[in-house]
C-alpha positions in Angstrom: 19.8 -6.8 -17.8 21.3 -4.8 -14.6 24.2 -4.0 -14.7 24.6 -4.2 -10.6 24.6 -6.7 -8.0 24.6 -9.8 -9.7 23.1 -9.0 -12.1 19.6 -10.4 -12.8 17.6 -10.7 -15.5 14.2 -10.0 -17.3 11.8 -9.6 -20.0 12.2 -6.5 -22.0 8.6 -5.3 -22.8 9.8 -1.7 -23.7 9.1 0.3 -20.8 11.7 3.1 -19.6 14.6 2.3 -18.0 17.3 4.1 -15.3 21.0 4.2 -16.5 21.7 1.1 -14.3 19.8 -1.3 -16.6 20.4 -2.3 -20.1 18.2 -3.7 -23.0 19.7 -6.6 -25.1 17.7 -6.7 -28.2 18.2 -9.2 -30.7 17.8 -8.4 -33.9 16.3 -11.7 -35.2 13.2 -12.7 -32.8 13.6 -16.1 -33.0 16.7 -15.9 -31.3 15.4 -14.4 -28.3 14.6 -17.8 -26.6 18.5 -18.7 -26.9 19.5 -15.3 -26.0 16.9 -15.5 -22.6 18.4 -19.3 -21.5 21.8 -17.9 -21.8 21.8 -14.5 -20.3 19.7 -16.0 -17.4 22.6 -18.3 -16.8 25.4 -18.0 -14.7 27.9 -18.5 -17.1 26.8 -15.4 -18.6 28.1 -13.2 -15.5 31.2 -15.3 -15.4 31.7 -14.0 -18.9 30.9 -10.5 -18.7 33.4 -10.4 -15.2 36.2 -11.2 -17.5 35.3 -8.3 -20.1 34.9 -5.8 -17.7 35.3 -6.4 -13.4 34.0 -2.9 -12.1 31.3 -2.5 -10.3 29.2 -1.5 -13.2 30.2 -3.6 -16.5 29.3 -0.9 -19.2 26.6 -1.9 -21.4 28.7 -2.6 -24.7 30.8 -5.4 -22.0 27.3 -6.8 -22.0 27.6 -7.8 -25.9 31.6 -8.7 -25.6 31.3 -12.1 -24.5 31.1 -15.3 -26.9 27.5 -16.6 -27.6 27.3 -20.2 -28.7 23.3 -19.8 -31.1 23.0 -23.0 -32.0 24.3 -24.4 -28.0 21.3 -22.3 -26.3 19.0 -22.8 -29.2 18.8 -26.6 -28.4 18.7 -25.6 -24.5 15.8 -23.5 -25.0 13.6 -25.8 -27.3 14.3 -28.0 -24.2 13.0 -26.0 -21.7 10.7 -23.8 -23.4 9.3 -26.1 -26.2 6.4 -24.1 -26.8 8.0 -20.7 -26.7 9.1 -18.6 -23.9 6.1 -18.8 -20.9 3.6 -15.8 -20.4 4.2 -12.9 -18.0 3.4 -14.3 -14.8 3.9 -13.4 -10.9 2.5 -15.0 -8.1 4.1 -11.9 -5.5 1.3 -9.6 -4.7 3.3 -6.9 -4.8 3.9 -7.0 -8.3 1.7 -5.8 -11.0 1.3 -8.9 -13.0 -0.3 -10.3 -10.3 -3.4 -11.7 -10.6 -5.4 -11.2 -7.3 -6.0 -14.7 -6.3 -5.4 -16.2 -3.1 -4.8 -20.2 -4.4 -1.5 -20.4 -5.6 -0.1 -16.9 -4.7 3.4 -16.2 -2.5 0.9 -14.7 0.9 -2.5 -15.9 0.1 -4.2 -15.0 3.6 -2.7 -11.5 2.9 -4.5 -12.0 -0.7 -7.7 -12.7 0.8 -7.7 -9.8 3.2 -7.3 -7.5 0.8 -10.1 -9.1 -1.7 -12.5 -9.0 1.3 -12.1 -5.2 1.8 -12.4 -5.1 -1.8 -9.3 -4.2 -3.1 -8.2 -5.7 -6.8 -4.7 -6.2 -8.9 -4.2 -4.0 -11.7 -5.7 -7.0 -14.1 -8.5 -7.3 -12.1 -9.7 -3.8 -13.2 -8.8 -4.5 -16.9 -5.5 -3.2 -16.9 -3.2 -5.0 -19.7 0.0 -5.3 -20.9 2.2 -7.1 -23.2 1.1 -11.0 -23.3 -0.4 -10.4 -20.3 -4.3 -9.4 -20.5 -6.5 -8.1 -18.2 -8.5 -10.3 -15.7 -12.5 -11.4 -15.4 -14.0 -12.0 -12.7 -13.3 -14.5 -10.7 -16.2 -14.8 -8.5 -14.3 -13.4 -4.9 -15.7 -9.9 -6.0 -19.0 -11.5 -4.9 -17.9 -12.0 -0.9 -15.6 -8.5 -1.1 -17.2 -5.5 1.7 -19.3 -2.7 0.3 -18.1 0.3 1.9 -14.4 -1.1 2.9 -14.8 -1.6 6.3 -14.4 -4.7 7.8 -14.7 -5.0 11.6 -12.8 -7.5 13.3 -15.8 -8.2 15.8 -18.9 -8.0 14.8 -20.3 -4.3 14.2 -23.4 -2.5 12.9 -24.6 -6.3 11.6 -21.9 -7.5 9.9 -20.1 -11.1 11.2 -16.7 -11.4 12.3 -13.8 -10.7 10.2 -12.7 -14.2 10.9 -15.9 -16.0 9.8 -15.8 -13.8 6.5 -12.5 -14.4 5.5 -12.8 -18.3 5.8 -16.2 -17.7 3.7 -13.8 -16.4 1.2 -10.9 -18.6 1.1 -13.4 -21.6 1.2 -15.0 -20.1 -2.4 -11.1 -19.6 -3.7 -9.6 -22.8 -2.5 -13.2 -24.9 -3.6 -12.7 -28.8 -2.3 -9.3 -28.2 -1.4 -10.4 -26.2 1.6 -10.9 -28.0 5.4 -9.3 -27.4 8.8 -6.0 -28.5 7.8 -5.7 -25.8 4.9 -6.5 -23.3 7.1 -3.5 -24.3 9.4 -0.9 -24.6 6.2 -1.8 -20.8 5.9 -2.0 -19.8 9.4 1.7 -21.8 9.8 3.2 -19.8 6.4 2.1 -16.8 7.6 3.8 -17.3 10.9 0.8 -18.1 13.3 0.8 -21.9 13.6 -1.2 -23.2 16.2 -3.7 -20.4 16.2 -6.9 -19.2 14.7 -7.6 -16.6 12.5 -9.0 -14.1 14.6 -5.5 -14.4 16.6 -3.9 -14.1 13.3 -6.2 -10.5 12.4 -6.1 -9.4 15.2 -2.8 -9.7 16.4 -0.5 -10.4 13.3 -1.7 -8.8 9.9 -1.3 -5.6 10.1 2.2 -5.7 10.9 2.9 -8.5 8.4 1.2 -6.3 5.6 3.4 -3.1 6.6 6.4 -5.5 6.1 5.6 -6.9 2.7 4.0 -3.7 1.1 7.2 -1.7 2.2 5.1 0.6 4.9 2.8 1.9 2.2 -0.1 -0.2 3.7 -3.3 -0.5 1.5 -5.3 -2.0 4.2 -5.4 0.0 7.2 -6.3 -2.0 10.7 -7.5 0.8 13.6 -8.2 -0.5 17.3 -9.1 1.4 20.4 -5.8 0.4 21.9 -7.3 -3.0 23.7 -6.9 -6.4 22.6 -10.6 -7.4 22.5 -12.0 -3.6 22.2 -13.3 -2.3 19.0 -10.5 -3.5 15.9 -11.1 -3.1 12.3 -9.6 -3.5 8.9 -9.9 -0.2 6.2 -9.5 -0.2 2.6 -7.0 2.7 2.4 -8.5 3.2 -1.1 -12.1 3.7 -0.1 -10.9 6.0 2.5 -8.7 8.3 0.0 -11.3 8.4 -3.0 -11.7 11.4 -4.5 -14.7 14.0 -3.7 -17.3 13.0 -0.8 -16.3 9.5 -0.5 -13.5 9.2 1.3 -14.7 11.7 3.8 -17.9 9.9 4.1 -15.9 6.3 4.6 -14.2 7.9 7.6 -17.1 9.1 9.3 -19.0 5.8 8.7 -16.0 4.1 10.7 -16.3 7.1 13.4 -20.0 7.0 14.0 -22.0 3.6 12.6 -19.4 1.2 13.0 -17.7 2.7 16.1 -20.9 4.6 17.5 -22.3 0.5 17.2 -19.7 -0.8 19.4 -20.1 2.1 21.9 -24.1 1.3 22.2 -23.3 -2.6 22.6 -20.5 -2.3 25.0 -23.1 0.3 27.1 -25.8 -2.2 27.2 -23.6 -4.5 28.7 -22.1 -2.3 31.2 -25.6 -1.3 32.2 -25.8 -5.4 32.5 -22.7 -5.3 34.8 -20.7 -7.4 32.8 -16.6 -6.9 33.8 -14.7 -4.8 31.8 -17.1 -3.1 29.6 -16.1 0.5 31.2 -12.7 -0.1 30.0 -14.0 -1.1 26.4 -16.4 2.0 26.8 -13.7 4.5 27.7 -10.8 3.3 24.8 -13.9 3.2 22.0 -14.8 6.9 23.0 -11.5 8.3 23.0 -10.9 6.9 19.8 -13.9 8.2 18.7 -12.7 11.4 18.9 -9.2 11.1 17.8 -10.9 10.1 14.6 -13.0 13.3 15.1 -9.8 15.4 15.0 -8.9 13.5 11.4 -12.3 14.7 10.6 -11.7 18.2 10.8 -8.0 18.2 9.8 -7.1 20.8 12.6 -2.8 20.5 13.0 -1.3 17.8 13.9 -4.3 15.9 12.1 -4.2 18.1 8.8 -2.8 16.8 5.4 -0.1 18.6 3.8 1.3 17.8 0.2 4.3 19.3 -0.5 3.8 19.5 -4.2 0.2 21.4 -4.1 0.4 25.5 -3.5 -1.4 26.5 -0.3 -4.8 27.1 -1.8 -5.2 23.7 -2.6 -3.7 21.7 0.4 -6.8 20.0 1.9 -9.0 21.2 4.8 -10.3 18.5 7.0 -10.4 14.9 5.7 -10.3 15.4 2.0 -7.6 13.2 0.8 -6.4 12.7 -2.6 -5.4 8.9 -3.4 -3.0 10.1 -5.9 -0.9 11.2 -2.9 0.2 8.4 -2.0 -0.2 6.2 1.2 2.5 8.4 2.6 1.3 11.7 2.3 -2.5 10.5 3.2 -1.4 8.6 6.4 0.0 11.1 8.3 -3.3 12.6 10.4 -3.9 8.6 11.7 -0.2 8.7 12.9 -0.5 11.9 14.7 -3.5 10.3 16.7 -3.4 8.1 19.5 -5.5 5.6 21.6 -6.4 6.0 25.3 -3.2 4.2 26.2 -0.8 6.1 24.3 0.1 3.9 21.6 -1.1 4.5 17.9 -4.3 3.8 16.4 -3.1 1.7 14.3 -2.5 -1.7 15.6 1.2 -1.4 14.6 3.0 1.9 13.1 4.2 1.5 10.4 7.5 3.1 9.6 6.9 5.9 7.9 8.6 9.5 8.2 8.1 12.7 6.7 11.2 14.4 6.6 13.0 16.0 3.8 13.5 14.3 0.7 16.1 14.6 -1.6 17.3 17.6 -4.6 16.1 21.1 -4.7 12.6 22.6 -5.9 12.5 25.1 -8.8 11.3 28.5 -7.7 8.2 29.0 -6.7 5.9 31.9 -5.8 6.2 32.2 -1.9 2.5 32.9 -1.3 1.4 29.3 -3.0 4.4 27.4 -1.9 5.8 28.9 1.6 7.6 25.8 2.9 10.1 26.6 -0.1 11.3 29.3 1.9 13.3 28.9 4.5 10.9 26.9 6.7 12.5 26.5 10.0 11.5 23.2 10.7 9.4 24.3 13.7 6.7 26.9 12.6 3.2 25.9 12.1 1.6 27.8 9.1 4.9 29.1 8.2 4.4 31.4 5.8 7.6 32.1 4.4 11.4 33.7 4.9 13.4 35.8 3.1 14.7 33.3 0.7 14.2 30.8 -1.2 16.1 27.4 -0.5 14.1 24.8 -2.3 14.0 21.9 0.6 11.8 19.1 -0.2 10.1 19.7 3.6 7.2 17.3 4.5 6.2 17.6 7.6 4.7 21.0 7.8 1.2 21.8 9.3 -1.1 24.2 8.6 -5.1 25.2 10.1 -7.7 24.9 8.3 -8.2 28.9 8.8 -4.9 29.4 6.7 -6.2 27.1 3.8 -9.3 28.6 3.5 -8.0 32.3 3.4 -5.0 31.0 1.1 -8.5 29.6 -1.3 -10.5 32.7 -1.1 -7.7 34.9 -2.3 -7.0 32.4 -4.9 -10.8 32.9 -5.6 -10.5 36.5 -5.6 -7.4 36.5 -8.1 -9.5 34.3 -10.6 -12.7 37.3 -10.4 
């Protein structure tokens, strides 16, 4: 039970818990149905209000109020006659989730991210309490190798568009024609359009908003509306060792270098507009270069790793977090001046809250009176502790701060 706002409820499946939440436990289970119907209730609140009306009812006012057992024991073997239901969530943002577009709260979002391959926690046999990990459920089949998806087609791979009604035809079976297709389109906001419009134009921004800008699937144009677009699985670009590094330079040179031969071949046919096209896909080319080699601003910096371990070029960790791994792709910019990605998501890197415990200057620098200016800042007199996030440092700095580290190990 919270014991703010209004105070909503849930299932207890003893996990940790903050200060502002509180457990009711009942000491006979077969109680807990009539306990559920009647703390979910808004008579409850009324009740608890009249124990205790500050802002925060304590959690002993949560066990002051009357309880009629054998009232809510009827008015749960109504409504729950065959127990209290399963763990279940049809939000993709929540971790019961099972990763299936029919019957989910943003199914086209759903089937984006099962075509780049991404899956629920379930999905990859995660469990929990009454709720049990997933099989498969056949849209693993239709999901991208590599987790690159161009919008147009690119290095022999069809439309995004055409894909993604591949897969929401297998997930939706017989219930899928033209007029489903224009239910989702309409939920998600883009009725009376197709769903290229919709990828192109709509998703990225839409997945931003519901994922709270820590976007999983990344969409990265050239700046024009039809130049060179495509969708990223975040986590295929962040894996560990070679492959993330390898992802990105797939999208910099085979999908992208594809594009750029195409949209030659039909400059050199005269067709309008291709110079543009030409022009935009090269100079994102090499903004994604710059990522690449992780030269300031296009360098990742983590906060909580010492110097010697910060990365050097495009060598992400995914257990950073979106925010921390999506900084170098803000930094860079298309031809035009806007960002690379086909909306920015509203993410900042200043400095978060509380204090640092001491650490060694030469591993942790920022921790010392950084001036929120200096590039590889290396340290003041003292220490101060600010959580600092936006520092950069070259890749000449990392490497000296890993071969002393080297050194110190011999």
């Amino acid at each position: 039970m919270s014991q703010m706002s209004d105070m909503p409820v849930a299932l207890y499946y003893g996990e940790p818990f903050d200060s502002n939440a509180s457990p009711i436990v009942s000491k006979n289970p077969s109680d807990i149905p009539a306990l559920w119907e009647y703390c979910a209730s808004p008579g409850y609140r009324i009740e608890v209000r009249k124990v205790d009306q500050s802002l925060k009812p304590t959690n002993t006012s949560l066990v002051q109020v009357p309880f009629d057992l054998e009232h809510w024991q009827k008015e749960a073997a109504q409504r729950y006659p065959d127990g209290l239901p399963k763990p279940f969530s049809s939000d993709p943002t929540q971790w019961l989730f099972s990763g299936h577009p029919r019957g989910s709260d943003q199914p086209l979002h759903v089937a984006v991210a099962r075509l780049l391959g991404y899956q629920w926690p379930r999905q990859t046999g995660s469990n929990h309490s009454d709720c049990a990990g997933l099989s498969a459920d056949g849209l693993e089949k239709l999901a991208d190798d590599d987790g690159i998806v161009p919008i147009s087609s690119a290095k022999g791979e069809g439309p995004a568009a055409e894909r993604l009604r591949e897969l929401l035809a297998r997930a939706y079976g017989k219930e899928w024609n033209a007029a489903r297709q224009e239910t989702l389109l309409a939920q998600a906001d883009y009725s009376d359009a197709s769903l290229d419009d919709w990828l192109r134009n709509g998703f990225f921004e839409q997945h931003c908003t519901l994922f709270n800008n820590r976007p999983f699937v990344w969409h990265v144009w050239d700046g024009l509306g039809e130049g060179f677009h495509a969708l990223i699985n975040y986590h295929s670009l962040a894996s560990s060792g070679a492959k993330g590094r390898q992802t990105l330079e797939k999208l910099t040179f085979s999908y992208l270098g594809d594009w750029i031969t195409r949209q030659k071949a039909e400059q050199k046919a005269g067709n309008e507009g291709a110079d543009a096209k030409i022009a935009a896909a090269l100079y994102l080319q090499d903004q994604l270069k710059l990522i690449l080699e992780g030269e300031p601003p296009y360098d990742l910096f983590v906060r909580w790793k010492p110097l010697h371990e910060q990365a050097i070029g495009w060598q992400p960790d995914v257990n950073d977090g979106v925010r921390m791994n999506i900084r170098p792709f803000m930094m860079a910019k298309t031809l035009y001046g806007k960002s690379i990605f086909r909306k920015t998501p509203k993410i900042k890197w200043d400095k978060d809250r509380g204090k640092e415990p001491e650490r060694p200057k030469k591993d942790f620098p920022w921790f010392w009176g950084w001036d929120e200016k200096s590039k590889d800042f290396m340290g003041g007199r003292a220490f101060d502790g600010n959580r600092w996030n936006d520092l950069h440092y070259s890749c000449d700095v990392k490497q000296d701060a890993r071969t002393r580290q080297k050194e110190k190990k011999r």
